[in-house]
MOPAC internal coordinates of N, CA, C and O (Angstrom, degrees):
PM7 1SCF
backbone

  N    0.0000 0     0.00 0     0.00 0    0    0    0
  C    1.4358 1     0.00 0     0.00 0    1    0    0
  C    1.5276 1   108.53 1     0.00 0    2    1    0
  O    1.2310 1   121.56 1   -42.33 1    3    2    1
  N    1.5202 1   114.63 1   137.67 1    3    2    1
  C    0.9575 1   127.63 1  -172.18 1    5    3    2
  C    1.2157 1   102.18 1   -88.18 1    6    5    3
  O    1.2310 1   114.35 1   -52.87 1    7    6    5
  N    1.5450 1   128.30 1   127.13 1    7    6    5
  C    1.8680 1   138.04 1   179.12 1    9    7    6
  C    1.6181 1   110.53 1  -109.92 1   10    9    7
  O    1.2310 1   118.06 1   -58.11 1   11   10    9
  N    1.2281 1   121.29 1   121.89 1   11   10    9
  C    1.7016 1   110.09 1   154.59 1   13   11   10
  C    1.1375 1    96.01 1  -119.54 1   14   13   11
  O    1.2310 1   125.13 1   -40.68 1   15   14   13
  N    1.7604 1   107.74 1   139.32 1   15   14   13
  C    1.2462 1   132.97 1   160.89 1   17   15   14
  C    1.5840 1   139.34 1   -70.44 1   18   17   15
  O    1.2310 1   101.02 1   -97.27 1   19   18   17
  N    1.0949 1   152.12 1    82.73 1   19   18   17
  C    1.1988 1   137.36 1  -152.32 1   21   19   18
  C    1.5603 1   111.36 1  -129.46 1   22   21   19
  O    1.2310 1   118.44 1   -66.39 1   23   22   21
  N    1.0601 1   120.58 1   113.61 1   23   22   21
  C    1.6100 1   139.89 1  -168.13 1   25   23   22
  C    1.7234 1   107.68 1  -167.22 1   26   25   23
  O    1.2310 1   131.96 1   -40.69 1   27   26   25
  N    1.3321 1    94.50 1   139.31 1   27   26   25
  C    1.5754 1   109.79 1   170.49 1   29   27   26
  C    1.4249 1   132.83 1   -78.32 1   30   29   27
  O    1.2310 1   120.99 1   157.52 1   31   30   29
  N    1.1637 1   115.71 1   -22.48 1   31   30   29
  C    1.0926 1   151.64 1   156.10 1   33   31   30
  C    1.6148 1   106.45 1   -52.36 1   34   33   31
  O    1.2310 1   117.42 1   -54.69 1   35   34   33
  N    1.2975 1   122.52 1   125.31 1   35   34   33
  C    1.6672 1   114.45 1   177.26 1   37   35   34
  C    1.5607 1   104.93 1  -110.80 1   38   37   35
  O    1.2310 1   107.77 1   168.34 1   39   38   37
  N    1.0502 1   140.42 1   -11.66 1   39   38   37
  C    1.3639 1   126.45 1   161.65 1   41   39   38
  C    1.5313 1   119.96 1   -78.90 1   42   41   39
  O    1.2310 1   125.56 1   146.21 1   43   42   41
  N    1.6927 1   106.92 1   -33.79 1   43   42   41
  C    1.4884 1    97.61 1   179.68 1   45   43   42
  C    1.9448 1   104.60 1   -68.45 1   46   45   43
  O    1.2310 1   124.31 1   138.71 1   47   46   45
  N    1.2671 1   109.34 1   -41.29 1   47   46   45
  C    1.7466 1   115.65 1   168.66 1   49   47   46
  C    1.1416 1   120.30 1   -19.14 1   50   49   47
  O    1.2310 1   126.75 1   101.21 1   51   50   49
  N    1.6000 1   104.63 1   -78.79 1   51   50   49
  C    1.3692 1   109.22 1   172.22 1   53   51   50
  C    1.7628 1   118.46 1   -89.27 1   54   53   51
  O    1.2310 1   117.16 1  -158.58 1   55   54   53
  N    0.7635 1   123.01 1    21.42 1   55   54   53
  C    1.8087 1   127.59 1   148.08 1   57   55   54
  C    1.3009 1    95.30 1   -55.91 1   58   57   55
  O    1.2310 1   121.05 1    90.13 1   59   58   57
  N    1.5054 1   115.60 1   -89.87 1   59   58   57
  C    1.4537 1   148.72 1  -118.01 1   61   59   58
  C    1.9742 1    73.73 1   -76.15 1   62   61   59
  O    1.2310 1   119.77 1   123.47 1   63   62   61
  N    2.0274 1   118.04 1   -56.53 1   63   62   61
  C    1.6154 1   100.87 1  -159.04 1   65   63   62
  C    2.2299 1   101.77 1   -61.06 1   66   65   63
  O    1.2310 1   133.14 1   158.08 1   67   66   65
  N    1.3866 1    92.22 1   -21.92 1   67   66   65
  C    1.4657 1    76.84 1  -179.93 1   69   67   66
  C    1.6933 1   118.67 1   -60.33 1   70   69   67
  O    1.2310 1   126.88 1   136.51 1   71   70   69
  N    1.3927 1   104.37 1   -43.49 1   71   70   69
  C    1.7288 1    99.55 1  -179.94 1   73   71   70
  C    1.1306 1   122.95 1   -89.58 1   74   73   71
  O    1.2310 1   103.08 1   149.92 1   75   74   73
  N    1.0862 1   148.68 1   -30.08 1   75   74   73
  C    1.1277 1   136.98 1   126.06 1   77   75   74
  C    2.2186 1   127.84 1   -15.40 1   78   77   75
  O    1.2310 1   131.34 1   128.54 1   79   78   77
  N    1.4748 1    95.72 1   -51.46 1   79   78   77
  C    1.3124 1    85.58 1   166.58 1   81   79   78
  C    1.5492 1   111.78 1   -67.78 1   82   81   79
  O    1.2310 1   118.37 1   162.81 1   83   82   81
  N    1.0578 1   120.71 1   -17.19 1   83   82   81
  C    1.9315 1   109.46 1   170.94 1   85   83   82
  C    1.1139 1   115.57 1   -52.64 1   86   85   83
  O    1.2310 1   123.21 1   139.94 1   87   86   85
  N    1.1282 1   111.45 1   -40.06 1   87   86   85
  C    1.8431 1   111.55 1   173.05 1   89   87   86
  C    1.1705 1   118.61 1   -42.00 1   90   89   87
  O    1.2310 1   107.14 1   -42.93 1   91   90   89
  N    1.1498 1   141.56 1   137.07 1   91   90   89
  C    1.3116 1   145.91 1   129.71 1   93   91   90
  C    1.5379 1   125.22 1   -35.64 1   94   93   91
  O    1.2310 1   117.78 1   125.55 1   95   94   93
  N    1.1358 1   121.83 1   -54.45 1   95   94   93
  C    1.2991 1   112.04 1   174.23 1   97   95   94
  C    1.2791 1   130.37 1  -112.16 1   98   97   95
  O    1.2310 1   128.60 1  -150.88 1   99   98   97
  N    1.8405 1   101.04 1    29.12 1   99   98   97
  C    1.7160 1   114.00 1   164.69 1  101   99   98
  C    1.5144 1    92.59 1   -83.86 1  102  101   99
  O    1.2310 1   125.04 1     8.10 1  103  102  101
  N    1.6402 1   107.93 1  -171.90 1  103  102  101
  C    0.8902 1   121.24 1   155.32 1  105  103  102
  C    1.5957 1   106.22 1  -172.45 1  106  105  103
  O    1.2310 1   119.08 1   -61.75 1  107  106  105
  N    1.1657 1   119.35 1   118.25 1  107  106  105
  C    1.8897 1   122.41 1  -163.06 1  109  107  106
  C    1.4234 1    89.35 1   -93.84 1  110  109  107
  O    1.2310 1   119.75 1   -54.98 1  111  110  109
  N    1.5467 1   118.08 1   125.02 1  111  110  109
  C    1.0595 1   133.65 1  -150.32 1  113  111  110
  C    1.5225 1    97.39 1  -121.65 1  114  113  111
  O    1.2310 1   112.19 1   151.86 1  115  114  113
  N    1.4643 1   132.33 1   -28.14 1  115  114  113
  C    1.3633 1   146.64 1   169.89 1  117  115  114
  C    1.7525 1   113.88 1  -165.33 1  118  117  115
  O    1.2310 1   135.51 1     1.28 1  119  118  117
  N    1.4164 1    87.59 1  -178.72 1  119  118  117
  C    1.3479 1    81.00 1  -178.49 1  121  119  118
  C    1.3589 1    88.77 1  -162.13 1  122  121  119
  O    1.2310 1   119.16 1   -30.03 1  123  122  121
  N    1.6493 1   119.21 1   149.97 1  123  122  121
  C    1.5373 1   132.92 1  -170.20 1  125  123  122
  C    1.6425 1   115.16 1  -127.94 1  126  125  123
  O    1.2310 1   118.71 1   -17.76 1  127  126  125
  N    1.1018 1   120.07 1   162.24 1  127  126  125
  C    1.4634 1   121.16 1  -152.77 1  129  127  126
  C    2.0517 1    90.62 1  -118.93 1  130  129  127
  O    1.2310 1   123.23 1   138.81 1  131  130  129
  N    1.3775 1   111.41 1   -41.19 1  131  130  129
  C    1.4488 1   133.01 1   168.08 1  133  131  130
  C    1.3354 1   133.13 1  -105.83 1  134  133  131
  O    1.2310 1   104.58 1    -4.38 1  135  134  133
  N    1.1327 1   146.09 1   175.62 1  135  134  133
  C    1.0894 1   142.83 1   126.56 1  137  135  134
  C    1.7759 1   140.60 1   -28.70 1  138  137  135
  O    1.2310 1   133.91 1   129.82 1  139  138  137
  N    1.1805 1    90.70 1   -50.18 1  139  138  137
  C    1.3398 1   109.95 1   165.75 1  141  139  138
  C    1.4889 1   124.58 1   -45.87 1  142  141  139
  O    1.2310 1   134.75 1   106.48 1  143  142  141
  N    1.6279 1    89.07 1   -73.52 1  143  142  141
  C    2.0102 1    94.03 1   169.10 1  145  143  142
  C    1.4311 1   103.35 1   -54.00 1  146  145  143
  O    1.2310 1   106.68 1   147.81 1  147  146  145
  N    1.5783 1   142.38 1   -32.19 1  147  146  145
  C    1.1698 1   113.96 1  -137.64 1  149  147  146
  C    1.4304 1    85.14 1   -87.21 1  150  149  147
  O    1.2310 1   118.26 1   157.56 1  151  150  149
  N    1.6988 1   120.93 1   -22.44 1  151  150  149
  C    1.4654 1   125.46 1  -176.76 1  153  151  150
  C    1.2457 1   104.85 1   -40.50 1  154  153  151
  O    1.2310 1   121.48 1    94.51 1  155  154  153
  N    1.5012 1   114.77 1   -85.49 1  155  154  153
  C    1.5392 1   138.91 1   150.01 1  157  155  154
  C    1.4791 1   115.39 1    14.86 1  158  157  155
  O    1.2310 1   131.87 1   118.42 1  159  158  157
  N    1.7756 1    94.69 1   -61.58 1  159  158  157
  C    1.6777 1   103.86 1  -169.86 1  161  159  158
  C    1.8940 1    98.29 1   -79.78 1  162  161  159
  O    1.2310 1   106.71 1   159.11 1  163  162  161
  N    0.6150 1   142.32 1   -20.89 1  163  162  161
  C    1.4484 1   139.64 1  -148.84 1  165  163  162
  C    1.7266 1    85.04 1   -93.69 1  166  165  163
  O    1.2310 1   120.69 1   159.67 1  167  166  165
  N    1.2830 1   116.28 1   -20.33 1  167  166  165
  C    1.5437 1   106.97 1  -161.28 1  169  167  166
  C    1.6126 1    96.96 1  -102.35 1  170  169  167
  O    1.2310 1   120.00 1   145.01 1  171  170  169
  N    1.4119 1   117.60 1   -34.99 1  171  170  169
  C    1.1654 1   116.43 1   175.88 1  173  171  170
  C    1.7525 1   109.59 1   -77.65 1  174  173  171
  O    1.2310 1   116.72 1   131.55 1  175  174  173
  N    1.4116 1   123.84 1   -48.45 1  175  174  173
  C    1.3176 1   104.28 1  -170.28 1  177  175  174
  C    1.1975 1   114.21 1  -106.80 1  178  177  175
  O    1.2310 1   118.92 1  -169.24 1  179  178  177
  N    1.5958 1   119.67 1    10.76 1  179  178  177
  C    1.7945 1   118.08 1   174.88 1  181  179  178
  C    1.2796 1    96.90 1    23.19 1  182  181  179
  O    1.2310 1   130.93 1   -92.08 1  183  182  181
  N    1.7922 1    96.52 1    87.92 1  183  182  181
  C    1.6249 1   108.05 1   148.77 1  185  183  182
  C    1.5344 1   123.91 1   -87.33 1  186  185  183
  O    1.2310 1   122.30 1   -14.95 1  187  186  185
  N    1.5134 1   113.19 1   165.05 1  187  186  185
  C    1.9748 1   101.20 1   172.93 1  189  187  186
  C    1.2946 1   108.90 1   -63.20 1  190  189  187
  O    1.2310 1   119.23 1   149.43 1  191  190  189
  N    1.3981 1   119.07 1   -30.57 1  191  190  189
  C    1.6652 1   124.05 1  -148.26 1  193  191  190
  C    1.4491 1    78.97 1  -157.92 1  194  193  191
  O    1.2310 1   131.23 1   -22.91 1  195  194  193
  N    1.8479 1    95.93 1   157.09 1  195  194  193
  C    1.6120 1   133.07 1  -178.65 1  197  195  194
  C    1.4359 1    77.22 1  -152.36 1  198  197  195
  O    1.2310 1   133.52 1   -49.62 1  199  198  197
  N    1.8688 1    91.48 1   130.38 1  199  198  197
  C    1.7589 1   107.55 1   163.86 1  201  199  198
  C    1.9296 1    77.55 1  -114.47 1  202  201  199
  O    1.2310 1   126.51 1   -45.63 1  203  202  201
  N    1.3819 1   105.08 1   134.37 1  203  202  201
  C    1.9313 1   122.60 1   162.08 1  205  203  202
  C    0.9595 1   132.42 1  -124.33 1  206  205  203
  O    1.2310 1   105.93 1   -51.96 1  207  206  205
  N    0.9329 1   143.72 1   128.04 1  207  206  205
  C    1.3106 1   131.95 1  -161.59 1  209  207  206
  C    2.0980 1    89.06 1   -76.04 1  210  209  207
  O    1.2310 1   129.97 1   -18.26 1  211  210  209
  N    1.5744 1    98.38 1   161.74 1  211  210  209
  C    1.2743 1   107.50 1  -172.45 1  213  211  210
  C    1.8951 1   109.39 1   -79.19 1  214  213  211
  O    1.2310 1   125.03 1   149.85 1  215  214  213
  N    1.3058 1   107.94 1   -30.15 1  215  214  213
  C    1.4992 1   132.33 1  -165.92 1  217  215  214
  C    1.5056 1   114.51 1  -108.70 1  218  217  215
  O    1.2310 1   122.97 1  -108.16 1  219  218  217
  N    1.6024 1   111.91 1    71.84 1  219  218  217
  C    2.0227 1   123.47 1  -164.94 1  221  219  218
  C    1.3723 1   108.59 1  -105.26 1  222  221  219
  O    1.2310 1   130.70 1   -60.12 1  223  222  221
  N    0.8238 1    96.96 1   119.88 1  223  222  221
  C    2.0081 1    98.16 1   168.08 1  225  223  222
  C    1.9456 1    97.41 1   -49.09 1  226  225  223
  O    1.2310 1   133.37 1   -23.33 1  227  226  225
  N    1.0717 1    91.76 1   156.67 1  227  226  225
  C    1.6306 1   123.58 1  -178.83 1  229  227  226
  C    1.7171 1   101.14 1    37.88 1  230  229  227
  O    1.2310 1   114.89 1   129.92 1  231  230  229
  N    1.5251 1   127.30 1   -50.08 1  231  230  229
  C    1.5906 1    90.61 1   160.21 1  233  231  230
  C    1.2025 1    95.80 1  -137.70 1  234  233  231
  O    1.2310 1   122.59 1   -34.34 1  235  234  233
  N    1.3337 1   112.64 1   145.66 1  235  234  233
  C    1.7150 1   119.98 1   177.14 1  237  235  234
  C    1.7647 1   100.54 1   -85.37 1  238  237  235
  O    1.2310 1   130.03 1   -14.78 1  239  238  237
  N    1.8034 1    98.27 1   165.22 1  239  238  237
  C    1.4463 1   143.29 1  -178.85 1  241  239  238
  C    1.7318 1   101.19 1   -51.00 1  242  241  239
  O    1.2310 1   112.27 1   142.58 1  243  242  241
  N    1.2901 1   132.19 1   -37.42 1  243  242  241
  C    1.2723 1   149.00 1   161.22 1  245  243  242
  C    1.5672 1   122.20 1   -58.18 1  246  245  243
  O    1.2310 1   120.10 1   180.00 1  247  246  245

């Protein structure tokens, strides 16, 4: 399964791609700092799933 990450926050970011990469059948495919990129990213790397935080600088998870 394809994962993008998207949170403003850079420790919760890369927390979440580290455990998630433990999985075997994740695979964190990007990861976004905003909303915006994660827009961006969703178009470039069509993941299965986006975990976002609900609360994004320039566009929120909502």
């Amino acid at each position: 399964m394809k994962v993008l990450v998207a949170d403003d926050d850079a420790l919760i970011r890369d927390s979440l791609k580290i455990m998630l990469n433990l999985e075997e059948d994740i695979d964190v495919v990007g990861t976004a700092q905003n909303g915006e990129e994660a827009f961006r990213l969703c178009s470039e790397l069509n993941p299965d799933v986006v975990l976002m935080d609900i609360r994004m600088p320039v566009l929120d998870g909502v």
